[in-house]
Phi, psi and omega in degrees: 000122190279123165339146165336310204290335190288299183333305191274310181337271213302349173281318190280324142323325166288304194295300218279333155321324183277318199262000146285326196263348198071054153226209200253149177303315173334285195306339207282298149008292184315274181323337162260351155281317176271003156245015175279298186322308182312303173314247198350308179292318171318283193314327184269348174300299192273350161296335141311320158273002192267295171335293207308306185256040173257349157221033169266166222209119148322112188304097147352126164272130184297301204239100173300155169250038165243020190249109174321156170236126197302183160244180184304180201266357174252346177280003198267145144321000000 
């Protein structure tokens, strides 16, 4: 539960925001829980492509070229 102090910080954060963009401290209130979110979701994207490719692992080539190659079944002995 945040303090009084805490309360009026985000409110007066909310109010001088709504009075830069012109809207009402609610919508600013909106808009700033959806760009925290936004941030939040960014910061876990990349921490998510940071995961994949630090174990993500180059795919093996199915057929080397340094692997004899047989000959057809009629050149055979």
């Amino acid at each position: 539960m945040p303090t009084r102090a805490e309360q009026l910080r985000h409110h007066r954060k909310c109010f001088e925001y709504g009075l830069q963009r012109g809207i009402t401290p609610r919508e600013a209130e909106l808009e700033l829980k959806l760009q925290a979110a936004r941030d939040r979701a960014r910061a876990l994207q990349a921490q998510m492509e940071a995961k994949h490719r630090a174990t993500c692992i180059a795919p093996v080539p199915i057929a080397t070229p340094d692997a004899p190659k047989s000959e057809p079944w009629m050149m055979r002995d």
